[in-house]
N, C-alpha and C positions, 0 to 999 in steps of 0.2 A: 592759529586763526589768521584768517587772510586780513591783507589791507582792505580797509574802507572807507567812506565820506560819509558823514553824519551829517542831517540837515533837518532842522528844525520849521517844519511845515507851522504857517502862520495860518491859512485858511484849508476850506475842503479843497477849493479849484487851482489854491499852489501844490497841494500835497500830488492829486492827479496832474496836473502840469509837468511838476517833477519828476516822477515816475513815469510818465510817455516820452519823457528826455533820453532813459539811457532804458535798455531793452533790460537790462540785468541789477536794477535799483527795486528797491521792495520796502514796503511799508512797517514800522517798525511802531509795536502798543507797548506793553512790558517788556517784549522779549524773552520772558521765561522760555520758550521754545527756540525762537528765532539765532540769539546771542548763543543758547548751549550747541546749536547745530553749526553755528560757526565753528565753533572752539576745534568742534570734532574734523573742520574741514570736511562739513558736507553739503553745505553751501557758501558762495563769496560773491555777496551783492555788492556792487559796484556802489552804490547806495543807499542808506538807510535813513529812511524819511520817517523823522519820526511825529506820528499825528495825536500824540497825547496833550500837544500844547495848544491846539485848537479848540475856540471857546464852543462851535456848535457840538462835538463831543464830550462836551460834560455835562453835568448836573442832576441833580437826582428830586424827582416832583407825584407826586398824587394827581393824573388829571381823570376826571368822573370815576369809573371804576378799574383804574387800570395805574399802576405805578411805572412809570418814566424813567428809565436811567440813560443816562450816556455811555458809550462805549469806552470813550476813554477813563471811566469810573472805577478807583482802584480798588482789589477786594475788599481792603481794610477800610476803606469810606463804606462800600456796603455792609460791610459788616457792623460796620458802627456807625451808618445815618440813624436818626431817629426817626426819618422819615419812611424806610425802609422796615425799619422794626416796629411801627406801627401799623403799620399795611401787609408786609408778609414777614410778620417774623422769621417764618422756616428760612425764607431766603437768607434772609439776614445770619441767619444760624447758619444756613448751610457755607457761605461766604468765609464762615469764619472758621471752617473745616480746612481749607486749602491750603495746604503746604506745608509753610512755617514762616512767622514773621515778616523775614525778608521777603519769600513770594510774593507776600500781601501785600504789600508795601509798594512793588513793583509791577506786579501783575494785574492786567487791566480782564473787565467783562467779557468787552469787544472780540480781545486779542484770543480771548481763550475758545470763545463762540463761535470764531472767523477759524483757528487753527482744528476746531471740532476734535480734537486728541480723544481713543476710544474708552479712557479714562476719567476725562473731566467732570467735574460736577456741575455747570450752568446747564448742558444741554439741558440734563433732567427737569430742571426744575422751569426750563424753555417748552419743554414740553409737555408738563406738568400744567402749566399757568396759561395754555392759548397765548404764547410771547407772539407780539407782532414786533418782526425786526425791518428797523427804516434804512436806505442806505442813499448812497449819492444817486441811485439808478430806480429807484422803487422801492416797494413793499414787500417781505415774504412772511407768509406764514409758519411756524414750526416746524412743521410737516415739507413743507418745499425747502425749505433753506440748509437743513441737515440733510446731504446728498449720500454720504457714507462715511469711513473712518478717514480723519482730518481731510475729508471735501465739503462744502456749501456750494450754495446755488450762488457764490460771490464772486466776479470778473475779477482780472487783475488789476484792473484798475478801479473796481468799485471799492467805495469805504461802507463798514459800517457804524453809524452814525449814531444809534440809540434802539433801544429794547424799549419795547412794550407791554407788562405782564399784567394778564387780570388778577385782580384780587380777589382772592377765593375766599369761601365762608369758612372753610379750616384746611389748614397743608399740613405736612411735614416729610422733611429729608434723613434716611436712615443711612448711615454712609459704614460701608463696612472697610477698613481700609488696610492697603500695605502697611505694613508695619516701618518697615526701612522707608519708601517713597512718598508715603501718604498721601501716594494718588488711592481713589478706589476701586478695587476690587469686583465691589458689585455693591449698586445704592440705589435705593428705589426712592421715587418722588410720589407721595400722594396727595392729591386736593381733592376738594369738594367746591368744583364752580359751580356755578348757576344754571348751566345745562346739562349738570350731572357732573357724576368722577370720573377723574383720570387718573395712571396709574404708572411711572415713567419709569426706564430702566437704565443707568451710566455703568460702564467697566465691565461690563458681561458682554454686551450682543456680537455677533459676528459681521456686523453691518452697522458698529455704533449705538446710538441711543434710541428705546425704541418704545412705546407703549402696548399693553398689553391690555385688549380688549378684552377678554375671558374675567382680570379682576377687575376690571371696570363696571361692565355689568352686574357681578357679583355685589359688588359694592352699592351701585346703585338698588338692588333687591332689598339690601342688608351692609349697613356700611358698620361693620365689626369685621377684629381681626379672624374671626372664623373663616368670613368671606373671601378671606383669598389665602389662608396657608394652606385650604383644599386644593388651591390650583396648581399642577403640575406647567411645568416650562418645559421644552422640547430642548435639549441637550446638546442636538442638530443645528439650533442657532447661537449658539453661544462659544465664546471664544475661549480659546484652553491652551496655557501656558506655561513656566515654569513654577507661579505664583498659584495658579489654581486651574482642573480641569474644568472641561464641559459641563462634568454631571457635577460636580463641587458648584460652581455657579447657579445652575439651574438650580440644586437644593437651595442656594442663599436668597433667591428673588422672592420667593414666599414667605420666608420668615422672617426677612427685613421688610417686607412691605406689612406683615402683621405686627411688626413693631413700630411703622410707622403711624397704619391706624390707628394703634394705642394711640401712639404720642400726639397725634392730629387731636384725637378727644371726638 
């Protein structure tokens, strides 16, 4: 691991100050990605600024129809707000799938939404929920801010500052996971908003996290798990590895999203 300078960012406009200081300094949430990719010597930021200690990145609120968190909010807080498990449980649930312990413990919303890894489990449920994410620089919608596997629509020197999620009339997160990593594999997110269902997909797509209009509609005709294990996934987009093929994937979207049905109710 390379040498480095830890510097504990007090506000948003120190943390970018800092970081326009040295060309090679980089913003540091958890670290679950950032600290392992050191280790390996595959990157050596001049400096790590770390913005978990900034109060406008925290807190977790209910405002009109849509649940509030902060980036810098660490899984194990979402997993265990009450505020969170009042408004979306699945979230809540899903939070508490991630890792182990320690991840939890350490690893922030922010960090993991901002690094988009094609494994994670926030996309989905970012996608799932119409998440509006806030940053130092603007607004993006779901759909804009997830660019591809670990890219956003996020500058380097933009932070992001807080999520936005609607609260849905019923969700749930189906997570099928590595057994050794306990990233997943392939996990589908379904809800029921108010302008209909949506239908989300993590660890599969070949482009990331993705929604699938075909069960979406289905669901909206017929929201039972019938409605979507008839749905075939194209094999074509989907990512294939030494953990599981194309067509292994494709078969798993249908059947976790019919068990997530269930589980939604």
């Amino acid at each position: 691991m390379y040498a480095t300078t830890y510097y504990a960012a007090t506000s948003l406009d120190d943390a970018v100050a800092k970081l326009k200081s040295d060309e090679d300094a980089k913003f540091l949430a958890g670290g679950q990605t950032l600290i392992a990719t050191m280790k390996q010597r595959l990157a050596a930021p001049t400096i790590l600024i770390d913005v978990t200690k900034i109060p406008e990145l925290k807190g977790i609120a209910v405002e009109g129809d849509r649940l509030v968190i902060g980036a810098a909010s660490k899984h194990s807080e979402v997993s265990m707000s009450s505020v969170v498990k009042g408004a979306i449980p699945s979230l809540s649930g899903l939070a508490a799938t991630i890792g182990d312990p320690a991840v939890r413990n350490m690893g922030t919303m922010g960090g993991s939404l901002a690094n988009n890894d094609p494994a994670a489990d926030y996309p989905a449920a970012a996608m799932a929920l119409d998440a509006i994410f806030t940053t130092t620089k603007g607004t993006y919608s779901a759909a804009d801010f997830f660019t591809g596997i670990f890219e956003t629509a996020l500058a380097e020197d933009e932070i992001l500052v807080k999520i936005s999620y609607q609260v849905p009339r019923k969700a749930a997160y189906e997570k099928f996971r590595n057994q050794a990593s306990r990233y997943s594999l392939c996990s589908v997110f379904v809800a029921q908003l108010a302008d209909g269902p949506r239908v989300a997909v993590t660890g599969s797509g070949n482009n990331g996290v993705f929604r699938v209009p075909e069960m979406e509609a289905a669901l909206a005709a017929d929201w039972s798990p019938a409605a979507v294990t008839s749905v075939k996934i194209d094999p074509d987009t989907m990512l294939s590895d030494m953990h599981g093929s194309a067509e292994y994937r494709a078969h798993l979207v249908p059947v976790l999203a019919g068990r997530a049905v269930t589980k939604a109710g």
